[in-house]
C-alpha positions in Angstrom: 92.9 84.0 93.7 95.3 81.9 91.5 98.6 81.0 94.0 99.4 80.5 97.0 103.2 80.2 98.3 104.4 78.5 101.4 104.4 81.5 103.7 100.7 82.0 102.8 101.2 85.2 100.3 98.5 85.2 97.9 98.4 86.5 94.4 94.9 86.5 91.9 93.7 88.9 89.7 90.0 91.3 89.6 88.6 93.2 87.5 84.8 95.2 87.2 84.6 95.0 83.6 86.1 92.4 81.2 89.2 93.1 79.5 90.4 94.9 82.2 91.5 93.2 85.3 94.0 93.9 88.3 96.6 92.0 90.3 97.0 91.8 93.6 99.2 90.3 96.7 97.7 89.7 100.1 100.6 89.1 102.1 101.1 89.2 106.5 97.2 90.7 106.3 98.4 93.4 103.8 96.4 93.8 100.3 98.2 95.4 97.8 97.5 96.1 94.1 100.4 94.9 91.7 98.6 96.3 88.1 100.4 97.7 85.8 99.4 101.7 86.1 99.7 101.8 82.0 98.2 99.0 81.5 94.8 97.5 81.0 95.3 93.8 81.5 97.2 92.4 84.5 97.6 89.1 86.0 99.2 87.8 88.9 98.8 83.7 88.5 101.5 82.5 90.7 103.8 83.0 93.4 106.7 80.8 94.5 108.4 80.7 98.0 110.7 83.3 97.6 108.0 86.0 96.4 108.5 86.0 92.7 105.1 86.6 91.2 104.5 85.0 87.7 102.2 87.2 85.5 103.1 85.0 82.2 102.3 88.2 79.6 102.2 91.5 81.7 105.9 91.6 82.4 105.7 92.9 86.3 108.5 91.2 86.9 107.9 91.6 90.7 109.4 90.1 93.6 108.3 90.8 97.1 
C-alpha cells in the first residue's frame, strides 16, 4: 500500500512476477483493481482527499 487519503481510501500496487504489477483502491470495504488492461506496469502511489489517484507514469488518470 502506498497512500492513504482522509476518508481512509487506499491505493498500492501488487504484482506475482516483477515487471508486471497492478493497482488497486480499497475504498468503504470495496477492493477494486485500477491496472491498466493493456498494460503491463501499473502503479497507484497516492491518493488525495478528493479521490484523484496519482500513478506518476501509467497515465490512469482516475478519480473516484
Amino acid at each position: 500500500m502506498y497512500g492513504v487519503n482522509a476518508s481512509g481510501a487506499m491505493v498500492g500496487v501488487y504484482g506475482a512476477t516483477q515487471p508486471i504489477t497492478h493497482a488497486f483502491l480499497l475504498q468503504d470495504g470495496q477492493y477494486q483493481d485500477i491496472s491498466n488492461p493493456f498494460g503491463t506496469q501499473t502503479n497507484a502511489l497516492a491518493i488525495n482527499d478528493v479521490g484523484s489517484i496519482d500513478d506518476r507514469q501509467c497515465g490512469l488518470g482516475v478519480v473516484v
